[in-house]
N, C-alpha and C positions, 0 to 999 in steps of 0.2 A: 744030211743033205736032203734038199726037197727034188723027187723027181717029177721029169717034165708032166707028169698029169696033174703035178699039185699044183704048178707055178700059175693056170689062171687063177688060182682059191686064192692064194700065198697075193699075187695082184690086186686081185677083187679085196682082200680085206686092207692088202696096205691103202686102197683108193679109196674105201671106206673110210678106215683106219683114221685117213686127216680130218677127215670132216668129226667125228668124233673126239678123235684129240682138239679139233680149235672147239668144242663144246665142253671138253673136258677142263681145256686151258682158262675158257670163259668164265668156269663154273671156281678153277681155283683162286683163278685174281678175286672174284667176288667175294669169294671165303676171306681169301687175303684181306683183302677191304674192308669186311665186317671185324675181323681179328682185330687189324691195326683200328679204329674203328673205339673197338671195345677197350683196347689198353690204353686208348688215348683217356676216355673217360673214366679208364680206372685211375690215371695220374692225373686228372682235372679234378675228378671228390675228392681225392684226398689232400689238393694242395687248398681246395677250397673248406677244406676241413681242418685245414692248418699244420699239414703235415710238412714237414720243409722242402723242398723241390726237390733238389737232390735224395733225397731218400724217396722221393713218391718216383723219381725217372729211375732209384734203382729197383722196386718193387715194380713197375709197369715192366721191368725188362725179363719179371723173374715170374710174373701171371699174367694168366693173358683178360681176363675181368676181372672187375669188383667181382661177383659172385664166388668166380673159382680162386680169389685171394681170402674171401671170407669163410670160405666150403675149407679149405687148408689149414683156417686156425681154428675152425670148430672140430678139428678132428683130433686135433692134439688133446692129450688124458688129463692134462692137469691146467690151471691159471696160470702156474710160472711156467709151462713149456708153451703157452699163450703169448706171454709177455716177451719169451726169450726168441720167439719164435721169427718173425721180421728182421732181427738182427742179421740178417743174410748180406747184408753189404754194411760196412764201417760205416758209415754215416748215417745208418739207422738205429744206430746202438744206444740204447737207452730212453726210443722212443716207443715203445712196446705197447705200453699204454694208451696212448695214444694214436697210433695206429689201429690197434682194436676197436677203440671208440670211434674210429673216422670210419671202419667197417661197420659196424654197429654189433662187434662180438663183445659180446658180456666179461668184462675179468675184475672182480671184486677188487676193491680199492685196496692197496699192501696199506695192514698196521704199520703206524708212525711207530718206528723205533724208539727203544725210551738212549737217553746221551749213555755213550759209556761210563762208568762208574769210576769217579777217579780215586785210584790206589795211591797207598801210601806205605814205603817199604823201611821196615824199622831194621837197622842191623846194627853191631856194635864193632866200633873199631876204637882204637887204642890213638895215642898221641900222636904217633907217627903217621896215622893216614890219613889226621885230621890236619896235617902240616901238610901234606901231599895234594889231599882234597882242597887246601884254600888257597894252595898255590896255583892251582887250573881253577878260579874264580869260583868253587865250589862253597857255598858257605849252610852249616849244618842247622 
């Protein structure tokens, strides 16, 4: 409890008090303004960069600059947790690459895989399961 010798302090600062808070309040919209501001142009480059919409409004929701979207994936240790790394909302999934480049983060291009190897499996079966086998359209 404040007693009565503190209550003109306790006055004097709440009367102060406003005028600082609408300075303070003035000072956050502002903030505000530059944020939204900043997240807008981080989902402007990168739709302009060819990143599909929706995936650029769910990364605008999830940083708040280009800078501090591209400061997040240079911090990652490896190129695949680069790549994997935007995958934060379904609809950027598989766009890794690409995101990166619209940041201008470095992730070596992934070796083309060679086709899988087609196998051929030899086994031996007797009459009966070659009767069996071309009865369900199987033929040897």
């Amino acid at each position: 409890l404040a007693t009565a010798g503190a209550l003109p302090s306790l006055a004097g600062a709440a009367a102060g008090g406003a005028a600082v808070a609408t300075g303070t309040l003035e000072q956050f919209e502002a903030s505000a303004r530059l944020r939204a501001a900043a997240r807008d142009e981080l989902a402007l480059q990168l739709r302009a960069r060819g990143v599909a919409p929706d995936c650029a409004e769910a990364l605008r929701s999830r940083f708040g600059s280009l800078q501090e979207a591209r400061l997040a994936a240079l911090a990652c240790t490896s190129d695949e947790c680069r790549r994997r790394f935007f995958e934060i909302a379904s609809v950027c999934a598989g766009q890794g690459d690409h995101i990166c480049a619209a940041l201008d983060v470095p992730v070596p291009l992934l070796q083309p895989s060679l086709p899988p190897a087609r196998r051929t499996v030899v086994f031996r079966a007797g009459p009966r399961l070659h009767r069996r086998l071309a009865r369900g359209g199987w033929t040897p």
